[in-house]
C-alpha atoms as one frame of an Amber mdcrd trajectory, in Angstrom:
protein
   0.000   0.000   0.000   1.494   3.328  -0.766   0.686   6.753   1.355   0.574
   9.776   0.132   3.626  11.645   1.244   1.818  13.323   3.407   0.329  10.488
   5.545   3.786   8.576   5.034   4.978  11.871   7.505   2.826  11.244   9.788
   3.348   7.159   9.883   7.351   8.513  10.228   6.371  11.062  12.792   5.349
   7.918  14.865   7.574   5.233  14.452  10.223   7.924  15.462   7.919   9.353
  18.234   6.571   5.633  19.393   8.070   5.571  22.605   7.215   9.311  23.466
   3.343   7.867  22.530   3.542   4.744  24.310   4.487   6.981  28.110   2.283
   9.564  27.081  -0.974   6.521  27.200   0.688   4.429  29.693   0.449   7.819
  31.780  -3.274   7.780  31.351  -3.846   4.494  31.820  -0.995   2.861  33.884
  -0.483  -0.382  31.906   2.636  -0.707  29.364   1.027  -3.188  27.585  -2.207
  -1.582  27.122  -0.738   1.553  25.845   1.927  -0.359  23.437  -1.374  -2.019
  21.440  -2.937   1.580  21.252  -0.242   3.042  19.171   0.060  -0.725  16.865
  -3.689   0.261  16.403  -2.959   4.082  15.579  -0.375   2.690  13.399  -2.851
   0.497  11.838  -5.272   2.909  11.515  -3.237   5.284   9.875  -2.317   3.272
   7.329  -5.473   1.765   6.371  -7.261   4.907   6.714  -5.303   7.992   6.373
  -6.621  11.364   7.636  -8.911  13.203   5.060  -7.434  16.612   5.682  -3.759
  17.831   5.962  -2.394  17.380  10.075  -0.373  20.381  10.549   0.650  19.699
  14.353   1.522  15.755  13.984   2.542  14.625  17.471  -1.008  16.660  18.846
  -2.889  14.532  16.294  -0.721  11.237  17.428  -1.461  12.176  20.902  -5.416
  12.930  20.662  -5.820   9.749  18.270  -3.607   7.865  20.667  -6.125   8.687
  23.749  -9.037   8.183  21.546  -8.330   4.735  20.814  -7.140   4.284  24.638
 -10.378   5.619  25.382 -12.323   3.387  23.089 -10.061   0.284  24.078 -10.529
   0.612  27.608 -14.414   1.051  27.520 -14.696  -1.560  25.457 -12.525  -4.162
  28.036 -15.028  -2.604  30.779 -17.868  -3.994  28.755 -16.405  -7.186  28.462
 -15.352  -7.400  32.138 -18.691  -6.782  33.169 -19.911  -9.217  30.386 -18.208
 -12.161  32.170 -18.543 -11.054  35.514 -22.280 -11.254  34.846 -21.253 -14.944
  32.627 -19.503 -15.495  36.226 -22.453 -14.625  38.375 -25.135 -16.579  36.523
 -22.856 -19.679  36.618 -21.759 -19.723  40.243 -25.616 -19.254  40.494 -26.826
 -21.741  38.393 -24.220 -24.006  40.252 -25.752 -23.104  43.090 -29.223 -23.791
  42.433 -28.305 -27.215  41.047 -26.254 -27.656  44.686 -30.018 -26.628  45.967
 -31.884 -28.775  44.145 -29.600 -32.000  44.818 -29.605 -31.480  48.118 -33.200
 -30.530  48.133 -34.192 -33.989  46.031 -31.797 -35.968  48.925 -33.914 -34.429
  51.934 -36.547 -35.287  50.452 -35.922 -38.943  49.193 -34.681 -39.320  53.110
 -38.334 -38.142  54.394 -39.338 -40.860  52.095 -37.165 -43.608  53.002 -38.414
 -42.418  56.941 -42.303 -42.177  56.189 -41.866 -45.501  54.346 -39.969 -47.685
  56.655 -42.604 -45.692  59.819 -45.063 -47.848  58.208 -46.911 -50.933  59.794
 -44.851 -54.205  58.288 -47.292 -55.663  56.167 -48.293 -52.468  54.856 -44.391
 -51.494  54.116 -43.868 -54.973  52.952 -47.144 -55.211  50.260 -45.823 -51.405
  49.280 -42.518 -52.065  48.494 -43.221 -55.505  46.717 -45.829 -53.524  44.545
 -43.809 -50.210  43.735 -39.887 -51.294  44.300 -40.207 -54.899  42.597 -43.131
 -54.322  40.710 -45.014 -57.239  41.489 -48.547 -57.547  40.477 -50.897 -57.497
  43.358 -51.935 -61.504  43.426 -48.244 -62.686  43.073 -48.011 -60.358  46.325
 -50.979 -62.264  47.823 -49.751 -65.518  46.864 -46.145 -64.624  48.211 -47.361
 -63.672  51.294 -50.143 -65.910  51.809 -53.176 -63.737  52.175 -55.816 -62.580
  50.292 -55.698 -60.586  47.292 -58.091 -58.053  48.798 -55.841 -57.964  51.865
 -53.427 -56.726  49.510 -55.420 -53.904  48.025 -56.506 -52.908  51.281 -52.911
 -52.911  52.631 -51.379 -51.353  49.779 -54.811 -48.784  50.055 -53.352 -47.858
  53.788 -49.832 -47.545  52.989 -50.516 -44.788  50.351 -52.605 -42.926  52.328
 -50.193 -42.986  55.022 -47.437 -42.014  52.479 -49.897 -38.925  51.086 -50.509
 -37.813  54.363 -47.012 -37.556  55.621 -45.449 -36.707  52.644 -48.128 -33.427
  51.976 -47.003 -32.365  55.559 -42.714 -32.568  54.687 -43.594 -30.232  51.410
C-alpha cells in the first residue's frame, strides 16, 4: 500500500515518536502493555485509513488519536469485564441452584425412606413388593399368603399414610 507523502509523515512522525506515545498513554492508563497495542492500532489505523485533511501539528494529532483509541479500548474491556462477571455470576448461580436442588431432592428422598420404613410391616412390605419390585398385586398375595383383597386394602393404607405424611414434609 502506498501513502501519500503526506500520511507517510505522519506514519514517520510515529515510528520515530513511538516511545514518546507509548508513556504519554501508559500515563493515562498505567499499563505498558495496554498503551503499546494503542499506538500498533494508531499505526494500523493510519495506514489503512489515512486522515482526510492535511495534520499540521503531527505529534497533537498522534497524541489525541492515541487517547481516543485508549479511550475506546478501555471502555470496550469494561464492557467485556462486566460481560463475564455477569457470565460469572449466573454460573456460580446456576451451580448453586443445582447444589439446591440436589440437596433438596436428597432431603426429600430421606423423608421418604423415613415415612416408608414408619409404616406398619405388612403395609411397608405389600408397598414395596408392589412399587420397588413391581409385582402384580396376586403374586403379592400368593407370596405372602393372604388374600388378594388384603393386599389392596394394605397397599390402600400404605398410600394414604405415604400422602398424608409426605403433603405435611412439602
Amino acid at each position: 500500500m502506498l501513502l501519500h507523502p503526506e500520511h507517510s509523515q505522519l506514519v514517520i512522525t510515529l515510528v520515530y515518536h513511538y516511545d514518546e506515545l507509548v508513556g504519554y498513554v501508559k500515563r493515562r492508563f498505567g499499563d505498558h502493555h495496554f498503551a503499546q497495542d494503542v499506538v500498533h492500532d494508531v499505526c494500523l489505523e493510519l495506514m489503512e485509513r489515512p486522515p482526510l485533511s492535511k495534520v499540521h501539528t503531527p505529534m497533537a494529532f498522534l497524541r489525541k488519536l492515541s487517547r481516543n483509541r485508549a479511550i475506546d479500548r478501555y471502555r470496550q474491556y469494561q464492557t467485556q469485564q462486566a460481560h463475564l462477571t455477569i457470565l460469572q455470576q449466573t454460573a456460580v448461580h446456576s451451580h448453586q441452584m443445582d447444589g439446591e436442588r440436589v440437596l433438596h431432592f436428597v432431603q426429600r428422598l430421606e423423608a421418604l425412606k423415613q415415612i416408608i420404613e414408619a409404616l406398619p410391616s405388612r403395609q411397608r412390605q405389600v408397598f414395596l413388593l408392589h412399587k420397588l419390585h413391581e409385582m402384580p398385586q396376586q403374586e403379592i398375595a400368593d407370596e405372602l399368603g393372604i388374600s388378594r383383597n388384603m393386599v389392596t386394602q394394605h397397599f390402600s393404607k400404605a398410600m394414604t399414610a405415604i400422602n398424608l405424611s409426605w403433603g405435611s414434609t412439602a
